[in-house]
Structures are given as C-alpha cells and as structure tokens.
MARBA-222559 format. One record per residue: residue in three letters; x, y, z of N, C-alpha, C in turn. Coordinates in Angstrom, 1 decimal, padded with zeros to 4 digits, m for minus. Atoms other than C-alpha are relative to their C-alpha. Layout:
N
{rest = ALA	nc1 = X	nc2 = Y	nc3 = Z	cac1 = X	cac2 = Y	cac3 = Z	cc1 = X	cc2 = Y	cc3 = Z}
...
***
This chain:
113
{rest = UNK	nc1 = 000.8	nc2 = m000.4	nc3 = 001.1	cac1 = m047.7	cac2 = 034.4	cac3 = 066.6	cc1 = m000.2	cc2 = 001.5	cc3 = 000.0}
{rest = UNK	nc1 = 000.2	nc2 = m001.6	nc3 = m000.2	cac1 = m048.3	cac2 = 038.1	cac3 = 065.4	cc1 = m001.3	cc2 = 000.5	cc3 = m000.2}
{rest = UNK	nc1 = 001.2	nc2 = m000.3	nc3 = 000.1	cac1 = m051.2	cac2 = 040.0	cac3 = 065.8	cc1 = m000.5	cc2 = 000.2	cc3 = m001.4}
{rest = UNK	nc1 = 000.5	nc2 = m000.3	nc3 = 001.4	cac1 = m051.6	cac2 = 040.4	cac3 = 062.0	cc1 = m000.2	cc2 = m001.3	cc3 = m000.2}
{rest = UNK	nc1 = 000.4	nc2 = 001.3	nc3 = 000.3	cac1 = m051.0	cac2 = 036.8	cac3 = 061.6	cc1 = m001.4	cc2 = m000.9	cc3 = 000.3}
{rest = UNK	nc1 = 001.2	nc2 = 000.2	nc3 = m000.6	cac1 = m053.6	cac2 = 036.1	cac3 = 064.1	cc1 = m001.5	cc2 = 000.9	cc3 = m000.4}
{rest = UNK	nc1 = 000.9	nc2 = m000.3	nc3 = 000.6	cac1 = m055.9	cac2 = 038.4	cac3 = 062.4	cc1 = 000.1	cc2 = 000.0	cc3 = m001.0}
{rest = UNK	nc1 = 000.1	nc2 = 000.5	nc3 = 001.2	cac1 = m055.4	cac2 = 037.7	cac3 = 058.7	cc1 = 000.5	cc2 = m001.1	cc3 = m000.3}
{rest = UNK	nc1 = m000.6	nc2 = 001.4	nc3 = 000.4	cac1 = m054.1	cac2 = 034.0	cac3 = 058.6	cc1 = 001.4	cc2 = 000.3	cc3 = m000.3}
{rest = UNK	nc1 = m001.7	nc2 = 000.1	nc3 = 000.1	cac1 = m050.5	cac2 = 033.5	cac3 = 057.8	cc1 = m000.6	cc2 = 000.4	cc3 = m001.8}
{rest = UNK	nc1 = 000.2	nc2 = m001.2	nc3 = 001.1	cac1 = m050.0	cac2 = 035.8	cac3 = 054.7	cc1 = 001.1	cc2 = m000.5	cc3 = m000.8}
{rest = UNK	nc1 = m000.8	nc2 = 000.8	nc3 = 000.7	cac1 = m047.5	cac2 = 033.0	cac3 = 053.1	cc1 = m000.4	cc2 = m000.3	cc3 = m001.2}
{rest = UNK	nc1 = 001.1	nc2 = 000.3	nc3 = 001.1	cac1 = m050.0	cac2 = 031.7	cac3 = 050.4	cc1 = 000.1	cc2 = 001.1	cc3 = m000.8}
{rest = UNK	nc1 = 000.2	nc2 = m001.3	nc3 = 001.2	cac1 = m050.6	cac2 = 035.1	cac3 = 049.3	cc1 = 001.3	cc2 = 000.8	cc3 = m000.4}
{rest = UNK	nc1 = m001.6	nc2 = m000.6	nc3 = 000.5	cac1 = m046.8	cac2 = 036.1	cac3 = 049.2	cc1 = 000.1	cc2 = m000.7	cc3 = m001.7}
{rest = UNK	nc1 = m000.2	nc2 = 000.8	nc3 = 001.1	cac1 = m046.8	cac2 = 033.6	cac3 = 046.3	cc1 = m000.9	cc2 = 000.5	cc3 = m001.6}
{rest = UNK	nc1 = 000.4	nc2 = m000.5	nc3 = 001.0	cac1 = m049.6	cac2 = 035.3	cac3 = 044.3	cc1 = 000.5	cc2 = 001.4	cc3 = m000.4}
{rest = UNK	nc1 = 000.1	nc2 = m001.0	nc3 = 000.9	cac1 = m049.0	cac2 = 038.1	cac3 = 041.4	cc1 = m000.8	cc2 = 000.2	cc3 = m000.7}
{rest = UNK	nc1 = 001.1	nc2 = m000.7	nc3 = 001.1	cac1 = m051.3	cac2 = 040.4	cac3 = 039.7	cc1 = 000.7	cc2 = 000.9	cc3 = m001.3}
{rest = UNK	nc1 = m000.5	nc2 = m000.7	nc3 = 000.9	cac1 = m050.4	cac2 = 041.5	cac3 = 036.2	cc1 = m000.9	cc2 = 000.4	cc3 = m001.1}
{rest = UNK	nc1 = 001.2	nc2 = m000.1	nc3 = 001.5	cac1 = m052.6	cac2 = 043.3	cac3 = 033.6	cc1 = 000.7	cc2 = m000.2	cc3 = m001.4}
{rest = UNK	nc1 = m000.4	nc2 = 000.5	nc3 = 001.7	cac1 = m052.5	cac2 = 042.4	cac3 = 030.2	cc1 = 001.2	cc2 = m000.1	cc3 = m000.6}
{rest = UNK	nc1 = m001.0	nc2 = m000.3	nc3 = 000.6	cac1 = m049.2	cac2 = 043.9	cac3 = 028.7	cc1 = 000.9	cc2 = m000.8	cc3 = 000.8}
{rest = UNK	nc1 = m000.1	nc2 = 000.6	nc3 = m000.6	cac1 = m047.8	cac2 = 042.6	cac3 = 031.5	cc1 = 000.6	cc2 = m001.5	cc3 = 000.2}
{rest = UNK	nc1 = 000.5	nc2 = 001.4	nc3 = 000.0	cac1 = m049.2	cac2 = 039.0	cac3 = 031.6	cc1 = 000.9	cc2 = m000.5	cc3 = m001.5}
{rest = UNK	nc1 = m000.5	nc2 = 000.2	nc3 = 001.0	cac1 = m048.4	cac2 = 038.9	cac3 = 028.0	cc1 = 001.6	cc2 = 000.4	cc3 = 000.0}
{rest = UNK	nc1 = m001.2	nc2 = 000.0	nc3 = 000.3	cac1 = m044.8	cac2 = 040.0	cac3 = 028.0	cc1 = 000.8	cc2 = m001.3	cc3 = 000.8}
{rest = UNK	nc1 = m000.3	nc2 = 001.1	nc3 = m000.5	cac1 = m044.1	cac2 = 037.4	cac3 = 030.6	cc1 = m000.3	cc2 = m001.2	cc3 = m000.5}
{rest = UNK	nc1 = 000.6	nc2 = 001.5	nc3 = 000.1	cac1 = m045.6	cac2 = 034.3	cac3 = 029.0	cc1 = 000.6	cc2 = 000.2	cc3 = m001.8}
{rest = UNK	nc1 = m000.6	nc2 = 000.2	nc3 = 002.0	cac1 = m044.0	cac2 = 035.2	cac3 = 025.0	cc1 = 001.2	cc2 = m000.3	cc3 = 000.6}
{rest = UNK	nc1 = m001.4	nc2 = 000.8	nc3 = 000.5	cac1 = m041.5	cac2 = 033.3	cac3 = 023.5	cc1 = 000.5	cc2 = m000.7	cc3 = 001.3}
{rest = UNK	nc1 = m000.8	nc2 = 001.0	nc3 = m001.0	cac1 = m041.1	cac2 = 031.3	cac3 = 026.7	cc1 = m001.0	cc2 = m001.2	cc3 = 000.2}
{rest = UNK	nc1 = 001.1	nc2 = 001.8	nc3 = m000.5	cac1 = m042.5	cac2 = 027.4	cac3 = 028.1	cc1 = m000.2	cc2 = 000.4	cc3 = 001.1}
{rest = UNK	nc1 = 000.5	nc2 = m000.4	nc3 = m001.3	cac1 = m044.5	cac2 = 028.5	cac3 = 030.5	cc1 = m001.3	cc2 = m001.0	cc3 = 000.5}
{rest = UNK	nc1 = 000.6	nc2 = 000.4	nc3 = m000.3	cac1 = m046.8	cac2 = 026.9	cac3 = 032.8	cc1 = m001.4	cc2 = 000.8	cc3 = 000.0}
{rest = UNK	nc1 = 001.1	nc2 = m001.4	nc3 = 000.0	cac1 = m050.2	cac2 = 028.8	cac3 = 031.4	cc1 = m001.6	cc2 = m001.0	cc3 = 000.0}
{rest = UNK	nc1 = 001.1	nc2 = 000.7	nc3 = m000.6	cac1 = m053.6	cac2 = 027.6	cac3 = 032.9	cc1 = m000.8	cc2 = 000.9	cc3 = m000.5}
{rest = UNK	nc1 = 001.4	nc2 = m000.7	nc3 = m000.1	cac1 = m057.3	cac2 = 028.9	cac3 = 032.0	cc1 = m001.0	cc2 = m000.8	cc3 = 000.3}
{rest = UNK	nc1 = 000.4	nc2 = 000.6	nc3 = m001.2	cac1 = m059.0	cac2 = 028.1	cac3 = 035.0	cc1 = m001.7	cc2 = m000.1	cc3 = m000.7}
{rest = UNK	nc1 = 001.3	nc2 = m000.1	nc3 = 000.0	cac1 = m062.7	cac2 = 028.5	cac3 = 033.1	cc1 = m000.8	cc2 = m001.7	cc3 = m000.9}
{rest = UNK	nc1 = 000.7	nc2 = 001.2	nc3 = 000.3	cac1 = m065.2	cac2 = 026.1	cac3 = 031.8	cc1 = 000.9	cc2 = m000.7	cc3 = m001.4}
{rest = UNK	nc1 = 000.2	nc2 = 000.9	nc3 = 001.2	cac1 = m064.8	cac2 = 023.4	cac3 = 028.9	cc1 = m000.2	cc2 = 001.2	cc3 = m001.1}
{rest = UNK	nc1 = 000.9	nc2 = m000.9	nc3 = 000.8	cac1 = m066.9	cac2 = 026.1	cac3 = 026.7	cc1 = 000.3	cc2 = 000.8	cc3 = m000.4}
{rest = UNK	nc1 = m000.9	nc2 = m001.4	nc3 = m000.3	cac1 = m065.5	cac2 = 029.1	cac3 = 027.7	cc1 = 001.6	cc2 = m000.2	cc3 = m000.6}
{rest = UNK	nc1 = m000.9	nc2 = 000.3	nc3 = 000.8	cac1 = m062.4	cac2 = 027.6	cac3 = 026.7	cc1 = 000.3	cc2 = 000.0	cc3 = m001.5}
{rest = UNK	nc1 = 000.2	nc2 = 000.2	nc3 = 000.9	cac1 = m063.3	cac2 = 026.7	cac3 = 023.6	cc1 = m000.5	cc2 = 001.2	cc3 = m001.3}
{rest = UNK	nc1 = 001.0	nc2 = m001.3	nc3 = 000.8	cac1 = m064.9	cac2 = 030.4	cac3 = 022.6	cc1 = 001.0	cc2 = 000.5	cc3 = m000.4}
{rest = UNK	nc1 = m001.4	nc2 = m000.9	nc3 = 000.1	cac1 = m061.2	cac2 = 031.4	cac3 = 022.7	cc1 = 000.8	cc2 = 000.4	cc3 = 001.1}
{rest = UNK	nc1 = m001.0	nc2 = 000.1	nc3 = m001.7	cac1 = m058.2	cac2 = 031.7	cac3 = 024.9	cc1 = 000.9	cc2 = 000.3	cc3 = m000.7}
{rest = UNK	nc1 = m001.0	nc2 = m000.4	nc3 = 000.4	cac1 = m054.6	cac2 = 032.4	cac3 = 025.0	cc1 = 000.6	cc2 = m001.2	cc3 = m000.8}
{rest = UNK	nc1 = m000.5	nc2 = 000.3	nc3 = 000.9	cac1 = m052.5	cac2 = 030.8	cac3 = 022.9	cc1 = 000.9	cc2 = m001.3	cc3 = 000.6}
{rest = UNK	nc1 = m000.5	nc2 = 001.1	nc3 = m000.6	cac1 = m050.8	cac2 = 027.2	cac3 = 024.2	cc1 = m000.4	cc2 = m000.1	cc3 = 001.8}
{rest = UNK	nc1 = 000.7	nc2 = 000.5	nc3 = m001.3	cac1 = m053.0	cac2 = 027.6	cac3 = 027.1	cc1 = m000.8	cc2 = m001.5	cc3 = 000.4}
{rest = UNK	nc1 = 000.4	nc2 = 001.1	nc3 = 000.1	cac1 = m054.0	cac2 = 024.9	cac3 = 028.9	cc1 = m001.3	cc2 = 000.0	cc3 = 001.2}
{rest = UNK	nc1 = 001.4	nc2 = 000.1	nc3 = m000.8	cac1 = m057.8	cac2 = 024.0	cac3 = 030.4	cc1 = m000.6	cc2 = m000.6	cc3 = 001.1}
{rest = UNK	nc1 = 000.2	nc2 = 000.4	nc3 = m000.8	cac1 = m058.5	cac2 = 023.1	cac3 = 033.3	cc1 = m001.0	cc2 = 000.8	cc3 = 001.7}
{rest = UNK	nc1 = 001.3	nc2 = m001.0	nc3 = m001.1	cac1 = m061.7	cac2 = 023.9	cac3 = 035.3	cc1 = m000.7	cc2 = 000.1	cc3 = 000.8}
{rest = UNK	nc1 = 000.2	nc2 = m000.1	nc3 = m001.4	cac1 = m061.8	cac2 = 025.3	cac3 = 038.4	cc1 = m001.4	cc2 = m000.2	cc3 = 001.1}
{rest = UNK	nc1 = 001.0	nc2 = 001.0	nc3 = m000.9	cac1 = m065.1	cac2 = 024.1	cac3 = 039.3	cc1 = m000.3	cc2 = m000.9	cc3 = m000.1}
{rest = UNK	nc1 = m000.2	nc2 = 001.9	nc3 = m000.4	cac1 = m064.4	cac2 = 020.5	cac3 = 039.1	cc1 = 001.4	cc2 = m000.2	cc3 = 001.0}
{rest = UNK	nc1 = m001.0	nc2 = 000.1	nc3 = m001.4	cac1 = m062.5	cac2 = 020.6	cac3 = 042.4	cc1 = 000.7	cc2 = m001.2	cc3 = m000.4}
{rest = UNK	nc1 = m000.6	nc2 = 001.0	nc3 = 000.3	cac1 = m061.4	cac2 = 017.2	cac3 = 042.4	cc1 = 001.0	cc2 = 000.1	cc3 = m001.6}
{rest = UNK	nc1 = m000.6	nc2 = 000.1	nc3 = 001.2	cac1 = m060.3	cac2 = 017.3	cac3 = 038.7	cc1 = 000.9	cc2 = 001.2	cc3 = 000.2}
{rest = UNK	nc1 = m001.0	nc2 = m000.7	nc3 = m000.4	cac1 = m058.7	cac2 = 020.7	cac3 = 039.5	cc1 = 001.3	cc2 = m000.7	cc3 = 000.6}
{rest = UNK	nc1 = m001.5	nc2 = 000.5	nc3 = m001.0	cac1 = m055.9	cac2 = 019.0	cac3 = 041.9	cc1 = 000.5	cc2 = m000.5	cc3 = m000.4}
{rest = UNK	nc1 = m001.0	nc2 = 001.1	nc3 = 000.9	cac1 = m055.0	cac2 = 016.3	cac3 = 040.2	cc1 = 000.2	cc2 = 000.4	cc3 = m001.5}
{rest = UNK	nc1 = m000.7	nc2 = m000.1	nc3 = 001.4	cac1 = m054.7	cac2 = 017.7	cac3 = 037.1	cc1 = 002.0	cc2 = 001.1	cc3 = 000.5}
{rest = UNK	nc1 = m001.0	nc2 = m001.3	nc3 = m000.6	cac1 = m052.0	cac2 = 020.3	cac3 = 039.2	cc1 = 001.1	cc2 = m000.7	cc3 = 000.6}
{rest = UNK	nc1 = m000.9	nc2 = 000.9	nc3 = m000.6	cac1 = m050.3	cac2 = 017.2	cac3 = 040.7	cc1 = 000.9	cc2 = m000.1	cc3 = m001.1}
{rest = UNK	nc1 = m000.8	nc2 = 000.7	nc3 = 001.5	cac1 = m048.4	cac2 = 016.8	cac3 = 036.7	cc1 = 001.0	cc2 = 001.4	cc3 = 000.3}
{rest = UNK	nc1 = m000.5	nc2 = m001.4	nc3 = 000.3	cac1 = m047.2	cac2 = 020.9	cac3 = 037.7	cc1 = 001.2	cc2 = m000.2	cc3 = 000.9}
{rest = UNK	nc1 = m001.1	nc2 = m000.8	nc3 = m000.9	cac1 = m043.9	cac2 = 022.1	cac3 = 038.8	cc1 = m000.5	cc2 = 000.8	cc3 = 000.7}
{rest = UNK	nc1 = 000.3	nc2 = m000.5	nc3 = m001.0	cac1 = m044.6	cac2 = 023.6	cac3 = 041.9	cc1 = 001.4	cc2 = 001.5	cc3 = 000.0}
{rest = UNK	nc1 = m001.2	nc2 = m000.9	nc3 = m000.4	cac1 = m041.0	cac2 = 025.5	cac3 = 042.0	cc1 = m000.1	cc2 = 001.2	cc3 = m001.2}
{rest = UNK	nc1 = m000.2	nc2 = m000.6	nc3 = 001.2	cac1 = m041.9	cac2 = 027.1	cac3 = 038.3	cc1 = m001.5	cc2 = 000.3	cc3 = m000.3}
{rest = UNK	nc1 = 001.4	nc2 = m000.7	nc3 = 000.0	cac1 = m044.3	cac2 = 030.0	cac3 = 038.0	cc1 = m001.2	cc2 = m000.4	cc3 = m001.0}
{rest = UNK	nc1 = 001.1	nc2 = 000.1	nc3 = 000.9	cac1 = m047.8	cac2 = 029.3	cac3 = 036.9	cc1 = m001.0	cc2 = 001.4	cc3 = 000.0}
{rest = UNK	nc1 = 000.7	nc2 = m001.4	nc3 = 000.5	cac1 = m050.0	cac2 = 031.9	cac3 = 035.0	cc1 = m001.4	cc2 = m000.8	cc3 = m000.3}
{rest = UNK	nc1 = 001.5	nc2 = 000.1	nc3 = 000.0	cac1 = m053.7	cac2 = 031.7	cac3 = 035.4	cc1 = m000.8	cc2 = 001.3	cc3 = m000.8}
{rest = UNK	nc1 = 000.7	nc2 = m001.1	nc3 = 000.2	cac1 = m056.5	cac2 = 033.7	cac3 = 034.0	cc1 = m001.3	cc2 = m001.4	cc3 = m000.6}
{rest = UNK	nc1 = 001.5	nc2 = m000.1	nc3 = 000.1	cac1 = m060.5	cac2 = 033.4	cac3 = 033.7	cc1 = m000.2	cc2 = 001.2	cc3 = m000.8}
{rest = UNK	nc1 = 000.6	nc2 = m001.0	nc3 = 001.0	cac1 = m062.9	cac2 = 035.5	cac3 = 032.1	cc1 = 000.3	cc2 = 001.2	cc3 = 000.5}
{rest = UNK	nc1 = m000.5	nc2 = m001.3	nc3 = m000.3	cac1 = m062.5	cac2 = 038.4	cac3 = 034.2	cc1 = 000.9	cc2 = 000.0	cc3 = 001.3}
{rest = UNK	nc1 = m001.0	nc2 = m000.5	nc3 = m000.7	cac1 = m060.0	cac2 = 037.8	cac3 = 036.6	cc1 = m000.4	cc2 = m000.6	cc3 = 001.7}
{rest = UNK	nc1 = 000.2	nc2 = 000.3	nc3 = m001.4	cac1 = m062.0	cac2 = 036.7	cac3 = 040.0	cc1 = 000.2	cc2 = m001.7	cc3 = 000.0}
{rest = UNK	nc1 = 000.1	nc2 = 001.9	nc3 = 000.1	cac1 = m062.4	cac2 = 032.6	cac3 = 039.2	cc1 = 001.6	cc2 = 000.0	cc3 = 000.4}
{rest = UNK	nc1 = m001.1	nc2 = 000.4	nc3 = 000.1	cac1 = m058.6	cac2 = 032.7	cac3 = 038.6	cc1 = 000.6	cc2 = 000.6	cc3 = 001.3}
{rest = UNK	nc1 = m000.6	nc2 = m000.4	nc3 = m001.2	cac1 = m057.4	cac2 = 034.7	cac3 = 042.0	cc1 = m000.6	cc2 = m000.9	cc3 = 000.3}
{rest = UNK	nc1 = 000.6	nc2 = 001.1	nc3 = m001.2	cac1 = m059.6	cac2 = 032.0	cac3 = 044.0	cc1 = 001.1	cc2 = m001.2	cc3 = m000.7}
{rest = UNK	nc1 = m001.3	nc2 = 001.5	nc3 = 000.7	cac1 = m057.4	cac2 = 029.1	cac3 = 041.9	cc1 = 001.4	cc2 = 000.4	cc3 = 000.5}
{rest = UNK	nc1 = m001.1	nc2 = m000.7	nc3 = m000.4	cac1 = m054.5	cac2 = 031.4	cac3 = 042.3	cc1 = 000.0	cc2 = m000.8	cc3 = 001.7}
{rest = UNK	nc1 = 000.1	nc2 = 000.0	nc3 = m001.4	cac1 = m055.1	cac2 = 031.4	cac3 = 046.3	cc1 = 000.0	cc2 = m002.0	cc3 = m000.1}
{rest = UNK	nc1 = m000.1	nc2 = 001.8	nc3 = m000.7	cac1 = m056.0	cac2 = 027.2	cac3 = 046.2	cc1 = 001.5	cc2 = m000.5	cc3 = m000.5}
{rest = UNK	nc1 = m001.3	nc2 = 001.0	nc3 = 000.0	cac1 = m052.6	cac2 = 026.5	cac3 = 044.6	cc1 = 001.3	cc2 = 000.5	cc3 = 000.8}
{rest = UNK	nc1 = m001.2	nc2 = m000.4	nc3 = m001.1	cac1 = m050.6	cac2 = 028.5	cac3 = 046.9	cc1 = m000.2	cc2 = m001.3	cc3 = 001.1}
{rest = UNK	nc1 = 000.1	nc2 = 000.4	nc3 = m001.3	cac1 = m052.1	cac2 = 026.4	cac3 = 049.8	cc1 = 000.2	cc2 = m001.1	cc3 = m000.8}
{rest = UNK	nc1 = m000.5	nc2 = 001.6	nc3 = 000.5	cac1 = m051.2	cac2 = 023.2	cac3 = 047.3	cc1 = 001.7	cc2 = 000.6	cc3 = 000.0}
{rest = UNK	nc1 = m001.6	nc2 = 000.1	nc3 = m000.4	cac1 = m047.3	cac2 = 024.4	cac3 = 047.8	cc1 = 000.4	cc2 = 000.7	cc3 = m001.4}
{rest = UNK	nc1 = m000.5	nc2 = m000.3	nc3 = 001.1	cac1 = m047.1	cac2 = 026.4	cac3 = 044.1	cc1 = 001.0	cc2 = 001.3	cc3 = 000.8}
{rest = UNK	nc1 = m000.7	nc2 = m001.2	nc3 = m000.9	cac1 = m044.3	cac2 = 029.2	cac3 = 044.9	cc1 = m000.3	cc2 = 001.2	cc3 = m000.8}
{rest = UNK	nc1 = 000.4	nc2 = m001.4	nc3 = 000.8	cac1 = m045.2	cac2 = 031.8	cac3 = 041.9	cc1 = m000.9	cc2 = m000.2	cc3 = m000.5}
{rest = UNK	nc1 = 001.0	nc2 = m000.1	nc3 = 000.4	cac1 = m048.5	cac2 = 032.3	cac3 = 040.8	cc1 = m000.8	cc2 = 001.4	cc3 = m000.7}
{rest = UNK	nc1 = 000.3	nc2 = m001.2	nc3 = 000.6	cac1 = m049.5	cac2 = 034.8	cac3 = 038.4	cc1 = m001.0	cc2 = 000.2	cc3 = m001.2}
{rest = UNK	nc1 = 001.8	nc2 = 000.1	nc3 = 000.5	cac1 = m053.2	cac2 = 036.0	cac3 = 037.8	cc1 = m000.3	cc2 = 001.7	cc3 = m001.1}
{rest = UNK	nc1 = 000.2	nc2 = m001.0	nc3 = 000.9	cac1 = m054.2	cac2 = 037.9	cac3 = 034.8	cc1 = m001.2	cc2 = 001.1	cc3 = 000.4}
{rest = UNK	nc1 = 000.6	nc2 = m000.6	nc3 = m000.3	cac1 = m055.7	cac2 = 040.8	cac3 = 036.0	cc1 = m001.1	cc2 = 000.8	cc3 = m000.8}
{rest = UNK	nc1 = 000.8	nc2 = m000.4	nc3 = 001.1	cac1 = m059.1	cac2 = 041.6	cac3 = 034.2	cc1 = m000.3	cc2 = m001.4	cc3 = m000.6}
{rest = UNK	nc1 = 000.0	nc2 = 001.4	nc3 = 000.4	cac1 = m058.9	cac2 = 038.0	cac3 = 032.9	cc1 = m000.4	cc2 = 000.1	cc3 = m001.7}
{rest = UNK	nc1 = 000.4	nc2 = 000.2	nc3 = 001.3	cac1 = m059.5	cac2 = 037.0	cac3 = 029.1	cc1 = m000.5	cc2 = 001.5	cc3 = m000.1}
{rest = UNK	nc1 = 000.7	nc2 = m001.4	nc3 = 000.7	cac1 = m061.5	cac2 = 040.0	cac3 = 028.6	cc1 = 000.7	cc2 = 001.3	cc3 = m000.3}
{rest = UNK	nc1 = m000.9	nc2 = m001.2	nc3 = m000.2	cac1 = m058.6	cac2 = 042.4	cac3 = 029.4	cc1 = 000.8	cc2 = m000.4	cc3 = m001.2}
{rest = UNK	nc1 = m001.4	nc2 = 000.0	nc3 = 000.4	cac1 = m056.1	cac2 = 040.7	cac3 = 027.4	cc1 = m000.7	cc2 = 000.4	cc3 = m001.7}
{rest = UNK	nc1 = 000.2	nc2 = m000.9	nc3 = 001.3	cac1 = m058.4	cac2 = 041.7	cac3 = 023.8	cc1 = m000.2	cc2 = 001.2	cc3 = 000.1}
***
C-alpha cells in the first residue's frame, strides 16, 4: 500500500467523480438520454429544476440506494443540488456504490440560471 493511499484512502471513488460548471454541465446532458439526478428535497424540486431531471433525495438514505439500484452503473450520472455541496457528498456515495462516471454540477441549480 502507498503512503498516499494510507493517508488519503484509496483515491478510486474519487477518480470516478467530475466537476463541471454550468456551460459545461449543460452541453453534456443536451440532446442526449442521460442519467440526470437532483439530489435535493421533494420541494426544492418542485420550485424548479433541470429539465427531464429526475428526484431523488439525498437525505432519505435508504430511499437514496434503492432508488440507484434501477441505474446503469457503466453510464455516466449527472447530479446537481442547490449549490453544488449535497450533490458532491451523493457524487462520493455512488462511487463507493460501484457508479464509474459521475458528474457534479458545479455551483448546483443556482449556477446553472
């Protein structure tokens, strides 16, 4: 084991996450079927979001996982929250659930108006 590994954990998980701001986020997820998550409440959802996004929220642990069990694991998911921290902690739990691309809207909702 390497001394980095032994002081920062195995750095595999986070190989898997990407950070993209807005222009970004958005050029990747048009005109394609993409797997697009907004990791925030019921409410928050409902105030407005992206556009064939789908809801699922990250502080109902349990409901979190199993709703992620339906996801292609091999085929990048795109996250985003209100500003961007909710969704890197989701980001990070679905790496360690085995997702391989994971790509978090940097700034979250708020950036992308």
């Amino acid at each position: 084991m390497s001394i980095l590994k032994y002081l920062f954990g195995n750095s595999t998980s986070s190989d898997a996450i990407s950070n993209y701001i807005a222009s970004e986020f958005k050029e990747a997820i048009q005109g394609k079927k993409v797997q697009l998550v907004d990791v925030r409440t019921a409410s928050e959802f409902h105030s407005g979001h992206i556009s064939k996004a789908v809801n699922i929220d990250f502080f109902k642990s349990g409901e979190f996982e199993n709703s992620f069990q339906k996801f292609d694991k091999e085929t990048p998911v795109y996250v985003y929250c209100r500003s961007g921290a909710r969704s890197m902690n989701a980001a990070k739990r679905l790496a360690k659930m085995g997702f391989k691309k994971i790509v978090n809207l940097k700034g979250g909702y708020m950036a992308w108006n």
